[in-house]
LUMDO-589798 format. One line per field, with one value per residue (C-alpha): residue in one letter; chain; x, z, y. Coordinates in nm, 3 decimals. Layout:
REM residues N
resn <- [A,...]
chain <- [A,...]
px <- [X,...]
pz <- [Z,...]
py <- [Y,...]
END
This chain:
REM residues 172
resn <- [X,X,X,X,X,X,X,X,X,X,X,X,X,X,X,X,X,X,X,X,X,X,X,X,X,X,X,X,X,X,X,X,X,X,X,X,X,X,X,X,X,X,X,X,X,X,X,X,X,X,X,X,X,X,X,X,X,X,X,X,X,X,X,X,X,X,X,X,X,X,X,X,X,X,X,X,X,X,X,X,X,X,X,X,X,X,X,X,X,X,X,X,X,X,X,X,X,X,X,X,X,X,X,X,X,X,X,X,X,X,X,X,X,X,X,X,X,X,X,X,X,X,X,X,X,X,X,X,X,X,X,X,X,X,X,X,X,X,X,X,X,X,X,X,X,X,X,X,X,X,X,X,X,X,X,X,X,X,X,X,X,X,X,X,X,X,X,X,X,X,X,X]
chain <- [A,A,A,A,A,A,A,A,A,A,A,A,A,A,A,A,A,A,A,A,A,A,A,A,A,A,A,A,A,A,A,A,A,A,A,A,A,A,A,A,A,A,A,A,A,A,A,A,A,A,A,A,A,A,A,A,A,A,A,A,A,A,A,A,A,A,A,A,A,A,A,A,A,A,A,A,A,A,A,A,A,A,A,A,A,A,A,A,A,A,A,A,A,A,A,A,A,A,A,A,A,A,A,A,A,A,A,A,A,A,A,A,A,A,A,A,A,A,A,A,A,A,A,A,A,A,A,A,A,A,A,A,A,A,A,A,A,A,A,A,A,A,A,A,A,A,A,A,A,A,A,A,A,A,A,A,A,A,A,A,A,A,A,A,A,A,A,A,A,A,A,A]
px <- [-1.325,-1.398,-1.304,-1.109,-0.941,-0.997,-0.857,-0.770,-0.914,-0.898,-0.935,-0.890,-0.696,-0.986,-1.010,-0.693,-0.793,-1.069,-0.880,-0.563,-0.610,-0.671,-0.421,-0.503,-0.489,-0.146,-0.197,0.034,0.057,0.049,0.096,0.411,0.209,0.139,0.242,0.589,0.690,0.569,0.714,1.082,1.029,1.050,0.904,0.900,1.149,1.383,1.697,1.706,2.038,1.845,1.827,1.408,1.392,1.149,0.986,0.983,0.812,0.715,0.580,0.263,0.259,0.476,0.479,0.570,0.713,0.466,0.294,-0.003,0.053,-0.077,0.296,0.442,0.804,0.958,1.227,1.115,1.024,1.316,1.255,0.867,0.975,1.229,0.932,0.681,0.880,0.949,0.549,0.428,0.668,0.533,0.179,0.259,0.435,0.124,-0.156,0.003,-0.024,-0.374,-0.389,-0.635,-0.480,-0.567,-0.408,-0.503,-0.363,-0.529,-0.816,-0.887,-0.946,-0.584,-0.279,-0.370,-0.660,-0.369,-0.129,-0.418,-0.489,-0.121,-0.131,-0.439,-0.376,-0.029,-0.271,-0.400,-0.725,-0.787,-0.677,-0.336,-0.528,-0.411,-0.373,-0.708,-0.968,-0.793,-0.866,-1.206,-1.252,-1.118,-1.396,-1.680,-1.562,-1.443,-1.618,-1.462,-1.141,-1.020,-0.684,-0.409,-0.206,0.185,0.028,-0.180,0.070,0.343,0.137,0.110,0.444,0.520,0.228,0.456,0.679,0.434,0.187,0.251,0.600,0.394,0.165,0.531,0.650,0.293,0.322,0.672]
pz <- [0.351,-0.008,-0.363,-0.536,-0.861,-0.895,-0.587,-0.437,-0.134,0.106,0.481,0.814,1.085,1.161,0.831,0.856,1.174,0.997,0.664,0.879,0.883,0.482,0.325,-0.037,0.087,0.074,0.308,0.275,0.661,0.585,0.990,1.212,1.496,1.561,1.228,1.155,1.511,1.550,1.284,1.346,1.749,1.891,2.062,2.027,1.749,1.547,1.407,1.072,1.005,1.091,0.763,0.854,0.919,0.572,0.555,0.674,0.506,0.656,0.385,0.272,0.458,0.447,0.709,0.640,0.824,0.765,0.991,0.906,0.984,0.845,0.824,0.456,0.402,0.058,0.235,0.262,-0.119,-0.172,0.126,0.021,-0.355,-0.284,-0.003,-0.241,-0.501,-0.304,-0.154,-0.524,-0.663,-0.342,-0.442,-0.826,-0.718,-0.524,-0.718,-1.035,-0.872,-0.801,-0.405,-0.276,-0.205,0.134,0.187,0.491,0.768,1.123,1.021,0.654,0.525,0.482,0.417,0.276,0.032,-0.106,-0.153,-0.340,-0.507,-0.662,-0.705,-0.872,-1.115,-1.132,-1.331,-1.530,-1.332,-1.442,-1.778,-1.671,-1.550,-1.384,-0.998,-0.889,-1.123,-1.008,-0.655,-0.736,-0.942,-0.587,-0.352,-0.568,-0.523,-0.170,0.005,0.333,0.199,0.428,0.338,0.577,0.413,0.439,0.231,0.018,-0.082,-0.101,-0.344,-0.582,-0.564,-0.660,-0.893,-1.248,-1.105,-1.072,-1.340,-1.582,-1.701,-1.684,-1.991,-2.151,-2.131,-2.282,-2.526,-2.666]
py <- [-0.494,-0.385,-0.536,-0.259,-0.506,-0.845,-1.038,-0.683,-0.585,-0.255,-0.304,-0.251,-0.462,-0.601,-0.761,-0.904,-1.087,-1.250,-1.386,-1.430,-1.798,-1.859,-2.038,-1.794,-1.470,-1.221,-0.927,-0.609,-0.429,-0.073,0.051,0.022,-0.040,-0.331,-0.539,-0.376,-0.373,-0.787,-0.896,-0.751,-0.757,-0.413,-0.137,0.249,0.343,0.140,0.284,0.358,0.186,-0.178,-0.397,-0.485,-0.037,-0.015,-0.354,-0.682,-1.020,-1.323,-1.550,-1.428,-1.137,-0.804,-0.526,-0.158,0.082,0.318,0.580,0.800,1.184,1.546,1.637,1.587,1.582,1.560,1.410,1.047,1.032,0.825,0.595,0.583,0.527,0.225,0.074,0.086,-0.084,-0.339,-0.419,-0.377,-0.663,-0.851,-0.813,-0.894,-1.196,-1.291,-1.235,-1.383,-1.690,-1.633,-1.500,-1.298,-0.933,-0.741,-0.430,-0.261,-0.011,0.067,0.183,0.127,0.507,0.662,0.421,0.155,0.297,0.532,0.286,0.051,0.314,0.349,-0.002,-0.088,0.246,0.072,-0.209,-0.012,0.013,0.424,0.385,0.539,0.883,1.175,1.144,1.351,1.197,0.828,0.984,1.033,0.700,0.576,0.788,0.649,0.282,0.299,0.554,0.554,0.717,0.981,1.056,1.205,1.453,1.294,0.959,1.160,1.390,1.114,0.896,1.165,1.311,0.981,0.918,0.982,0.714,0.432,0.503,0.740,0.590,0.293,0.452,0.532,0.184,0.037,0.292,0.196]
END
């Protein structure tokens, strides 16, 4: 588990099992399996017309429906957009009132370092920079990064909607 931000931190399910117990910590489950599945009680595939299909919260905790592959499809930017939307007012809500942040996925080195990433540059973090030098602010401060290509390519499709019209509306 890393510090990325203040109070934000990058891990691993492992991680999770460790601070699972603290009363001050809000944890954002970037993986399907297990989190998303537990927390809306299935197995293999749910369909896409169930109300919990993008993301499902439990208190302190929120589980996306999120799976990490090499294949990209513009096709979910819309989905991704709206899921995103929704985790990142989660995490504001939580760390304004002074939480500790873990995001994590599986393994710690594709989901959820992208999505922190979005967040955190979200914050300001990068000084509202481009995508690739906030990807390589991000490599330098959390070295496992090791992106798969559908996350990657999602984050920064969607990059202009999450931070730079964030530098337009600090700007006005």
């Amino acid at each position: 588990m890393k510090e990325i931000y203040h109070d934000i931190f990058i891990g691993n399910e492992r991680d999770y099992y460790i601070i699972q117990r603290e009363s001050n910590w809000a944890v954002l489950h970037c993986c399907k399996h297990p989190f998303h599945c537990q927390f809306v009680g299935y197995r293999g595939n749910l369909p896409s017309t169930h109300p919990d299909y993008a993301l499902k919260r439990i208190k302190n905790e929120m589980a996306l429906n999120l799976v990490d592959m090499d294949r990209f499809s513009e096709n979910y930017l819309s989905f991704n957009r709206d899921m995103f939307t929704t985790a990142f007012s989660f995490l504001d809500e939580y760390r304004l009132q002074g939480y500790k942040i873990l995001i994590h996925c599986n393994q710690g080195e594709s989901r959820a370092p992208t999505i922190g990433l979005l967040y955190i540059a979200r914050l300001g973090t990068f000084e509202y920079a481009d995508f690739d030098t906030s990807v390589q602010k991000l490599r330098k401060m959390y070295p496992a990064y090791m992106p798969k290509r559908n996350i990657f390519l999602t984050v920064k499709s969607l990059w202009r909607d999450f931070v730079q019209n964030m530098t337009e509306e600090v700007n006005t």
